[in-house]
C-alpha positions in Angstrom: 131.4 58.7 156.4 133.7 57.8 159.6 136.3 60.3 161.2 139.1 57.6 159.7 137.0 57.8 156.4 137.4 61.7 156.4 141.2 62.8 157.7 140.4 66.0 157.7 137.7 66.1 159.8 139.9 64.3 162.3 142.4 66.5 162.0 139.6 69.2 163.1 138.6 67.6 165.9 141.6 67.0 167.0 143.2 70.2 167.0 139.5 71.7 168.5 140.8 69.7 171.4 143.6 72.6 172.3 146.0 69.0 172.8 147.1 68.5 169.3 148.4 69.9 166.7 148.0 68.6 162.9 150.9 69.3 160.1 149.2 68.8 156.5 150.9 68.2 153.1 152.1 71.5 151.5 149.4 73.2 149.7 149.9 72.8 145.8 150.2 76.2 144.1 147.7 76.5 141.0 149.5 75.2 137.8 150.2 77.2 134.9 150.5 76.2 131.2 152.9 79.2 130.4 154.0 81.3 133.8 156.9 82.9 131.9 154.4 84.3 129.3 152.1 86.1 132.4 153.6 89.8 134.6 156.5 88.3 136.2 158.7 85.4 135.4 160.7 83.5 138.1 162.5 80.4 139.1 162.8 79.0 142.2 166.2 76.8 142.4 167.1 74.7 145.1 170.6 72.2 144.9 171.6 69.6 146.8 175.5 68.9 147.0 178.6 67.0 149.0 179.5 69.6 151.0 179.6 73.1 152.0 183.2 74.3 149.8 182.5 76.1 146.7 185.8 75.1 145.7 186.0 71.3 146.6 182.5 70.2 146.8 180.2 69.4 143.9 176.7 69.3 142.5 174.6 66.1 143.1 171.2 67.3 142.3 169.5 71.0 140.7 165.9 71.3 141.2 164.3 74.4 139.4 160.4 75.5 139.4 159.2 78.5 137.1 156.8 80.7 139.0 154.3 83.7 137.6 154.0 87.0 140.1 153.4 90.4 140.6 154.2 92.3 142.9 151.4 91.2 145.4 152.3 87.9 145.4 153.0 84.0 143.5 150.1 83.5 140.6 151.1 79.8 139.6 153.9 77.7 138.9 155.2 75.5 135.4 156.2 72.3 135.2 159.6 71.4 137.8 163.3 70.8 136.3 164.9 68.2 138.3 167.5 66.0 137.8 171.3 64.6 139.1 174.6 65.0 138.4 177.2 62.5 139.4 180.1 64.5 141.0 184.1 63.8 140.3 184.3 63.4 144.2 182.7 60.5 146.8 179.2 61.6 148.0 179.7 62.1 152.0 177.7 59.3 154.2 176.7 62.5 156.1 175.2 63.8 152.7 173.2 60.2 151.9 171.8 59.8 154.9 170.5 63.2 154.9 169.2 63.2 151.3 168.8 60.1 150.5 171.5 60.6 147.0 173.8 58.2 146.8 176.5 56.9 144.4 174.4 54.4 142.3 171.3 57.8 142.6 173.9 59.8 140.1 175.5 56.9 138.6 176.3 58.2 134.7 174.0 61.5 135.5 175.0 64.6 134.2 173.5 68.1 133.8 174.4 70.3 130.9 175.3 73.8 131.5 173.8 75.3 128.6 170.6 73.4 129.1 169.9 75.4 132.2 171.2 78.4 130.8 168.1 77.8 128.2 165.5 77.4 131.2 166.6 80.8 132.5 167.2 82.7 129.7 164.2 84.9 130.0 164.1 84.4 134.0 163.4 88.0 135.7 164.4 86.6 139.2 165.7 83.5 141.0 165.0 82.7 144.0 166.7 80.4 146.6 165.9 79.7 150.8 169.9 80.7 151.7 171.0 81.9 147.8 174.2 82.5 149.7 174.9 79.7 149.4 172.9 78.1 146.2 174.2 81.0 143.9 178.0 80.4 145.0 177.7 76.8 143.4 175.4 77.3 140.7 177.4 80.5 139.0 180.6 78.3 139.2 178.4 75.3 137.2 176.2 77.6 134.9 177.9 80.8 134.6 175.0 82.5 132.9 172.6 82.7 136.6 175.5 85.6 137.6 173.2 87.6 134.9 170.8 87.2 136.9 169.1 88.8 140.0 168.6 87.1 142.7 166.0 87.1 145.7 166.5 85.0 149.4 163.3 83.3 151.0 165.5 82.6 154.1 167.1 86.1 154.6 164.6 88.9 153.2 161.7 87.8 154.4 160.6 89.1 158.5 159.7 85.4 159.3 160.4 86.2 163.2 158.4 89.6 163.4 155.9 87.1 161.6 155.9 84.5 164.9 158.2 82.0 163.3 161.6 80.8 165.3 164.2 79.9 162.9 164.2 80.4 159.3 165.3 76.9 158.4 162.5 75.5 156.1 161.5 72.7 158.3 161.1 75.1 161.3 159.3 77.5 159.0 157.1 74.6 157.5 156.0 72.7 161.3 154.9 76.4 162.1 153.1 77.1 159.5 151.2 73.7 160.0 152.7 71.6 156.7 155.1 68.8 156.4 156.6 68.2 153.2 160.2 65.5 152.4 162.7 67.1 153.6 166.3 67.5 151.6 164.9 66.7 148.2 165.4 69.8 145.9 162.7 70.0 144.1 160.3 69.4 147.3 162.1 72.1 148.9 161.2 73.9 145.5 157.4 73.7 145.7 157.3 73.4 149.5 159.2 77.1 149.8 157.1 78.7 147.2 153.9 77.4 148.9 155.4 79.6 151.8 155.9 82.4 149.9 152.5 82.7 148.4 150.7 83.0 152.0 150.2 85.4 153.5 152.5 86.5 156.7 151.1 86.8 159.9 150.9 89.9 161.8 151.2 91.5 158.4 149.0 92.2 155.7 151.1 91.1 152.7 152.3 87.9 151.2 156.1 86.9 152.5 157.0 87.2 148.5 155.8 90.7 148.3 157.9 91.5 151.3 161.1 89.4 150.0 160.9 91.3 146.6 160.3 94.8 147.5 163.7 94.0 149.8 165.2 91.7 147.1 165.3 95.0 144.7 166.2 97.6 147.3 169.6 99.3 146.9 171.8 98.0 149.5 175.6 99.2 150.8 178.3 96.9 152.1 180.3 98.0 155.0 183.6 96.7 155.5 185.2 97.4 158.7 188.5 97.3 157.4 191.3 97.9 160.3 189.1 97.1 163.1 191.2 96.4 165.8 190.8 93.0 167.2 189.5 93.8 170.5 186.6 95.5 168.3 185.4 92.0 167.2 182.8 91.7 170.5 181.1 95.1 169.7 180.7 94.4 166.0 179.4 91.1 166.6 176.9 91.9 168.2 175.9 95.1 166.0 175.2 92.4 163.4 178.8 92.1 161.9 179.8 88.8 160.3 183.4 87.9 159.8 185.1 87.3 156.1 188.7 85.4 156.5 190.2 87.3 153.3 190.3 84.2 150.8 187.5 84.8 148.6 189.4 88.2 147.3 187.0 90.4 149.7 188.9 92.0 152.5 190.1 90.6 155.7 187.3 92.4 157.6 184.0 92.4 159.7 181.2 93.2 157.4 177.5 94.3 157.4 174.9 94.9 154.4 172.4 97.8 155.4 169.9 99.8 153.3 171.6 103.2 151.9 169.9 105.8 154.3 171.3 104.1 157.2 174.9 104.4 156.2 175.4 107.7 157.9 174.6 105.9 161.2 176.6 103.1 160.5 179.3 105.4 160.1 178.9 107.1 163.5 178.6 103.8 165.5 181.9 102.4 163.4 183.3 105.8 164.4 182.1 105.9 168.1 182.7 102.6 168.8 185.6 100.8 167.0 188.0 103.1 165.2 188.0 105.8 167.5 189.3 107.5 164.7 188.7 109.4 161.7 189.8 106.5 160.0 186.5 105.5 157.3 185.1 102.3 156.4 185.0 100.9 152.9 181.7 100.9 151.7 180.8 99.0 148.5 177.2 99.3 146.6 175.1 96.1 145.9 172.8 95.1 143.6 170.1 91.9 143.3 172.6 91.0 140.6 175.3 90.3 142.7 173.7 90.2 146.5 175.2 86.7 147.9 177.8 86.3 145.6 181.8 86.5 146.2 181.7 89.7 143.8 180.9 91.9 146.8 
């Protein structure tokens, strides 16, 4: 058999060369008749819409995979949900280019609420790569995944201690040595999951195992409420992100930190911004509402 007869001996060759490097399809995860039925029972959603605003922008497409873990890591994965929903708004150029969805892709589509509220009715965890951002738009179509907790592939996982730069999941993909198509939801879906199930380097466990112990660790929000404005530089850079005040969450800086670290975080807000005993306001979160606008 030729080199062009046998790819991966190629590939092999060529990356023995020290010149190349070779990206491979995603790994496919072992399938599972029943992964709801074995320890753990998950779904991985991933969503594909016309914009960024929760409150203008719509759903164009809802990919969901079941998944079967433990605690050490992914077992197998279920047959994929995906399908599109034609929005009441125009689908951005921006948005078709990227994903390839376009009007006559969602033409007389529709996804029904309760039909996904069925798939994730006995759903231990979802997980997203930035469920910041797919839980905002998914609780306002299906309210029933706010009964749900919720894990982040992008955010709870140490992908740079691991030797990746970036945690967007092309970056984390090329690094890891697979290629996948981009922007379709439910190749993001398996593609993600693929990551999770490996294990990290320069660690010794899987990245799901590290993204679920920190998915269910308690967890405080600190609002630096009455920071004065000259404050913003120093709290920036101590990991503060800003919320405007129109989601019904204070006008304020705000950091998530674990709960033994909020005696520190007290001291530096102390030390370094109030300069006063003026207090922060510090709310508890939980996996069933990290990332949503109820904290």
């Amino acid at each position: 058999m030729s080199e062009v007869q046998n790819p991966e001996r190629l590939a092999c060759a060529l990356e023995a060369s020290g010149k190349f490097r070779v990206l491979r399809p995603v790994p496919e995860l072992p399938t599972l008749d029943d992964p709801i039925g074995l320890v753990g029972r998950g779904m991985f959603v991933d969503i594909e819409t016309t914009g960024i605003d929760v409150a203008r922008d719509e759903i164009v497409q809802i990919a969901m995979v079941p998944f079967a873990y433990t605690a050490t890591g992914i077992i197998g994965v279920g047959p994929a949900f995906c399908e599109y929903h034609e929005p009441s708004i125009p689908i951005p150029p921006k948005v078709t280019e990227l994903t390839g969805i376009s009007a006559d892709t969602v033409l007389f589509c529709a996804i029904n609420p309760d039909n996904l509220a069925s798939r994730i009715a006995d759903t231990q965890l979802i997980v997203a790569h930035n469920a910041a951002f797919d839980r905002r738009f998914l609780e306002a179509f299906c309210p029933a995944f706010a009964t749900k907790p919720w894990a982040c592939s992008m955010s709870q996982v140490p992908w740079e201690s691991a030797g990746f730069e970036g945690v967007r999941l092309a970056y984390l993909l090329a690094q890891a040595g697979f290629f996948h198509q981009a922007h379709r939801a439910d190749a993001d879906c398996h593609a993600t999951l693929a990551l999770l199930a490996r294990t990290l380097p320069r660690h010794s466990e899987t990245a799901f195992a590290i993204m679920l112990r920190n998915a269910l660790a308690p967890a405080l929000r600190i609002w630096a409420v009455g920071a004065p404005y000259e404050a913003k530089t120093v709290l920036k850079a101590n990991g503060y992100r800003w919320n405007p005040g129109d989601n019904g969450r204070p006008k304020a800086w705000y950091k998530d930190i674990g709960v033994d670290h909020s005696q520190v975080e007290t001291d530096f807000l102390a030390a370094n911004v109030y300069l006063s005993n003026r207090a922060p306001l510090i709310c508890a979160i939980t996996p069933l509402d990290r990332f949503s606008d109820r904290v």
